[in-house]
N, C-alpha and C positions, 0 to 999 in steps of 0.2 A: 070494534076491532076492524070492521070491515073500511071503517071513514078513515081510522089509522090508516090503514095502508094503500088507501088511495092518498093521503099525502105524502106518507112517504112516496108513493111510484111520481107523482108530481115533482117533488123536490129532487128525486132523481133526475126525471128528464131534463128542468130545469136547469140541475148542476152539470148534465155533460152534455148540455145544448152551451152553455156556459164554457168549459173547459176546450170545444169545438171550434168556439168563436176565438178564442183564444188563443188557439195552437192557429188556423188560419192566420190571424194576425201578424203570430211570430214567423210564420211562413215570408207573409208576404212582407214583412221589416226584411229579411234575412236576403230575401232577392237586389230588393232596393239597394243594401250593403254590399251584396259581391259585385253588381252593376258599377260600383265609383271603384277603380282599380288602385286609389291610392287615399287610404283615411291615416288620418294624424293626430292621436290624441294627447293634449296636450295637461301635465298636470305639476303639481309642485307650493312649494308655498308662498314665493313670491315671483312675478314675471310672466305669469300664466296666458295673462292677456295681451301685454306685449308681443311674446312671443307666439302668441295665436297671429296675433296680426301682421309679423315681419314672417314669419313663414307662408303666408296667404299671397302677400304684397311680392316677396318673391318669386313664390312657381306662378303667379299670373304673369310678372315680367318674362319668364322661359316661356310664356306661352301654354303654359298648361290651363286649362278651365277650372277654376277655384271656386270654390265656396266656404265661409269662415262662420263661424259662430263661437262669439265670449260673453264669459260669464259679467268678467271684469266690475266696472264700476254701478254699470248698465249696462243689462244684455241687448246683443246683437248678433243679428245676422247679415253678413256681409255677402251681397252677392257676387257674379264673376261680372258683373260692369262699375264691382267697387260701389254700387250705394249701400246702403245699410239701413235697417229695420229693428224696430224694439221688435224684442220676444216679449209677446203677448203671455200675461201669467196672473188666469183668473182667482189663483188664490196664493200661496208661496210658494218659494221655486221648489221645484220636484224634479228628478233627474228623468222622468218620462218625458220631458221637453225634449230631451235627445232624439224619440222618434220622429217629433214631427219636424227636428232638423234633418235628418237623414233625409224625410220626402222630401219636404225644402229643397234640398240638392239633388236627389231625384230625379225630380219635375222638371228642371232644368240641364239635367243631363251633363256632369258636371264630370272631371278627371280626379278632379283631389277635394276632397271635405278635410278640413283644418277646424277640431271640436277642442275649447277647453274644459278641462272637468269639471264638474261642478262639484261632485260629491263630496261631503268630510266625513260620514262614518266608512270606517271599515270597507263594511260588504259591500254598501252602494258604490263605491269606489271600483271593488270586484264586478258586481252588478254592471254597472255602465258599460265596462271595458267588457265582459265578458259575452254579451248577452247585445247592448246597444251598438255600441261602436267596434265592435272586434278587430281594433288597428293594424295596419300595416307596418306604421312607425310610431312608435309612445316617443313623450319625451316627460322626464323628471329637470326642473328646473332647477330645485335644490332642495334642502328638506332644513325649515328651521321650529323653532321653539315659539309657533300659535295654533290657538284651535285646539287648547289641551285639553280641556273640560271635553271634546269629541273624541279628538284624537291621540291624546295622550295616556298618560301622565305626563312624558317626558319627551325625550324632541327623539328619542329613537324610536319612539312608537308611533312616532309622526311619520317617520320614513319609512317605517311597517307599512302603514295605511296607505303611504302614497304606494308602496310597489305592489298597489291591489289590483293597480291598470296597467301593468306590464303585461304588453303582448303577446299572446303564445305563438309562438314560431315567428316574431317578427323582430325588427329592430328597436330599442331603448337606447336612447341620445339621452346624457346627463352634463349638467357643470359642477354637478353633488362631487363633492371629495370628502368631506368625513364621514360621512354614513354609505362610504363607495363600496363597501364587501358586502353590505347587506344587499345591496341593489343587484348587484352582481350574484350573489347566492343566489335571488330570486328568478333573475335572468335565466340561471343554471334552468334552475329549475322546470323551468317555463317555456326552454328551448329556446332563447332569446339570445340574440346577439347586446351585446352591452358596449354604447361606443361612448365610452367616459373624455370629456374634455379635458385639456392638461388647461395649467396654469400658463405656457407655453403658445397654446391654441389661442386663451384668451387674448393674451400680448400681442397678438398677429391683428388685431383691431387697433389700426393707428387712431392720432388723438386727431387727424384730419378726417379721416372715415366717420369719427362720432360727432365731430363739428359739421357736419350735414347733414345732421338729421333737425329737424324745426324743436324739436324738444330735446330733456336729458335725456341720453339711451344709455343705459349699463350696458359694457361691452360684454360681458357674459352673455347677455339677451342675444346681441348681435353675432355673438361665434356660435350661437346653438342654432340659432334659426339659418344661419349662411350652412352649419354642416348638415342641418335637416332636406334643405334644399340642393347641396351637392347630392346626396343620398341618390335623390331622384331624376336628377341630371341637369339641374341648373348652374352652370356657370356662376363662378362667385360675385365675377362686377356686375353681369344680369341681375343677378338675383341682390345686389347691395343698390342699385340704381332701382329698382322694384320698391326696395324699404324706402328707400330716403322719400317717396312717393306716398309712403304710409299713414292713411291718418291715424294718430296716437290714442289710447282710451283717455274716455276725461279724466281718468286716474293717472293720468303718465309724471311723470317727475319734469313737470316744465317750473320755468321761471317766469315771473312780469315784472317790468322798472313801472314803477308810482312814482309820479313825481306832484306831489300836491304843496302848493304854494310853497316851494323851497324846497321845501322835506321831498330826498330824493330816499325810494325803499323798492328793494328787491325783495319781491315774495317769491318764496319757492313751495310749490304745492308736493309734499311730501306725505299726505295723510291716507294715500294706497299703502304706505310701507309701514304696518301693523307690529312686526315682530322686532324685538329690542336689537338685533343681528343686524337688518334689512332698517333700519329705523336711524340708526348711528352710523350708515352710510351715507344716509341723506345727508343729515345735519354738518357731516363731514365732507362732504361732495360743495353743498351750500357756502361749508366758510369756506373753503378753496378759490370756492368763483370768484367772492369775493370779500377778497384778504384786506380791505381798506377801509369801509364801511366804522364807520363810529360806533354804534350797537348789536350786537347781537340778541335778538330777540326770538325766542322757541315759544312756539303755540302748540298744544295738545288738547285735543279732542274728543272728553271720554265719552265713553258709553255705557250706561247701567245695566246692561245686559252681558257686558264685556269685562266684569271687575278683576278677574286674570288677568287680564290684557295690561290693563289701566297699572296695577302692580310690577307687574313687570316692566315696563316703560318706565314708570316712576323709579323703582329702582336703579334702571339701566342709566338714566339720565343723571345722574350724579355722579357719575363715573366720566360722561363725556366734559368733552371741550368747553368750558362753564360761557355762558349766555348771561347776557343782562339784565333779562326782563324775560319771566316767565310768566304765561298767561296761559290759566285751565278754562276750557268751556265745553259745553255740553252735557251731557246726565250723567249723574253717578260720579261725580270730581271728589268727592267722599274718600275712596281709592285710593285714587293718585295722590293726593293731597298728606291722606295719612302715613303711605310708602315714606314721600320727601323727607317727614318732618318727623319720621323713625329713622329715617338713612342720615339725620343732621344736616337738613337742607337748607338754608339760608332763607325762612318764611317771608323775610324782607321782600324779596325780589320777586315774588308769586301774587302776582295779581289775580282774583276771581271772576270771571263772566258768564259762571252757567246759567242766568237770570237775565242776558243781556241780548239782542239780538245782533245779525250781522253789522248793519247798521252801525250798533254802538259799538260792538268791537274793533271796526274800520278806525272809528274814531279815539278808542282807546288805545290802539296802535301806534297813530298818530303823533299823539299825545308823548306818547314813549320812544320814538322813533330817533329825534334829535334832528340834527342835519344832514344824515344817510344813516342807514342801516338796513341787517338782512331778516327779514321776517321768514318764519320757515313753519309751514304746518303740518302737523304731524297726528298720528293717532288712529283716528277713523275718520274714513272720507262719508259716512254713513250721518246722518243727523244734518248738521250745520255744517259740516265738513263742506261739501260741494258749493253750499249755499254761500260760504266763503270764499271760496277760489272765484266764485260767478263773480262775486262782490269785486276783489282785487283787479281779476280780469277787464273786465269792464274800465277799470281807470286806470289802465295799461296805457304806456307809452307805447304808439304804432312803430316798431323795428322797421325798417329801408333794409333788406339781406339784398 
């Protein structure tokens, strides 16, 4: 009895020497946060990282002392003289990364922290916003239909999840229009100002303003991040001559011309845009640029972790703009594969490469390309994804702007 209770008095002290350490810690995170007089966190389901980075790229043109951190393709921490750093992540990503960005910025004495969210469940979403970063300005990018197996079932519970990180008492910047009264009820809620972008607001982003940026930029992107930055008193051309300065996530929606012995090919790296919504703007964005092109050629990129995913794409793709030459690679094409060819897909035209490295898909490409055409990748940038963009990139024609 007596040995009983000296471990329990042990396991006591233990636990509120524990509990001690603890609450100091939250102490001293909570200082470091009120010390940056402007944090911005940024969440939604597609744009996240973009618009981390043209918000950043902005208030450092006004002159304010920045600090950024995204989640994006590859995390980053950008600092206020613009270099950037992987986040270090000894094992997988954890949204406690957040604190040691906040020192990050700290340390350096910084006027604005620019956080993308990381979280997809629920409360960690809450959690983050609540406890990590307690915003001054949120922003919702938009809310669509991925990430169901976390976030869902359905795309309104996706937008449930996103308004976990609306600010209390601060401002929410949206370009969301159908799920805009829920966002706004939460606002309500939460004491929140809610400054929803019109359709309007978008159109004020001329097609010359987007033609100066080095890569595609969806003008959405570009009206959210310009009214984040008025918010705080940057000037709009400041703060647009800031972005166009911006360097893009490797996930950005760029183009490269290939030109290998004759065979002239536009790739468009499209494979950050995961959701069937955000997915079939690309490919639609893609044949726009270029309407002349002999082939149309769509790549997707599955993932066997991601068989939701992979379904919904396959399905959604039957419905767009039909393409020439479809090529599946990566894990789990099982999927996609069987969506197509229950939705009456044309199995002709589906070429397989989940067995095949970059290497030989360049030259599988090739092969199908004809005398120009537009190759466009899509799916997930995760796996081969990146490993393929490197690949294209690399045999890019050098552009003279």
């Amino acid at each position: 009895m007596i040995i009983a209770s000296k471990y329990f008095f042990i396991l006591l002290v233990t636990t509120m020497a524990l509990v001690a350490v603890g609450v100091v810690h939250f102490l001293r995170h909570q200082k470091k946060l009120l010390s940056i007089p402007i944090r911005i966190h940024v969440n939604g389901t597609r744009g996240k990282s973009s618009v981390t980075r043209l918000i950043a790229a902005g208030l450092k043109a006004g002159g304010i002392r920045t600090c950024a951190k995204t989640t994006g393709t590859l995390p980053r921490m950008i600092m206020p003289d613009g270099r950037e750093y992987p986040i270090f992540r000894p094992g997988r990503a954890n949204v406690a990364e957040q604190v040691r960005v906040v020192s990050a910025a700290y340390a350096r004495q910084v006027e604005a922290l620019v956080v993308e969210c990381m979280a997809l469940l629920p409360y960690l979403q809450w959690l983050s916003e609540a406890k990590m970063i307690r915003a001054t300005h949120g922003v919702i990018t938009n809310a669509r239909a991925d990430h169901l197996d976390v976030m869902g079932p359905d795309e309104e519970d996706v937008a449930w999840a996103l308004c976990g990180m609306v600010p209390q008492k601060g401002k929410l910047f949206t370009c969301e229009q159908k799920h805009l009264p829920l966002i706004q009820q939460v606002c309500q809620d939460r004491g929140a100002e809610c400054i929803a972008l019109s359709a309007e607001d978008i159109k004020q982003i001329s097609s010359e303003e987007l033609a100066a940026f080095s890569y595609i930029e969806h003008p959405d992107n570009v009206a959210l991040a310009l009214k984040v930055c008025a918010a705080v008193g940057v000037k709009r051309e400041v703060a647009l001559q800031g972005m166009y300065q911006a360097v893009p996530d490797v996930g950005a929606l760029r183009d490269f011309e290939i030109n290998f012995f004759g065979r002239k090919m536009f790739f468009v790296n499209g494979f950050a845009a995961n959701d069937p919504e955000s997915t079939e703007k690309v490919w639609n964005i893609a044949l726009s640029r270029y309407p002349n092109v002999k082939k149309k050629i769509a790549i997707f990129n599955c993932r066997v972790d991601r068989p939701e995913r992979s379904v919904q794409l396959a399905e959604a793709f039957t419905r767009w703009q039909c393409a020439d030459h479809l090529i599946i690679m990566g894990t789990g094409t099982y999927w996609f594969s069987k969506e197509l060819v229950r939705s009456g897909f044309d199995y002709h035209s589906i070429t397989y490469a989940d067995n095949q490295s970059v290497e030989e898909i360049f030259e599988l490409v090739v092969s199908l390309a004809g005398s120009s055409s537009v190759v466009v990748g899509m799916g997930n940038i995760g796996g081969q994804g990146l490993d393929l963009v490197t690949y294209f990139k690399n045999r890019a024609v050098v552009r003279e702007d």
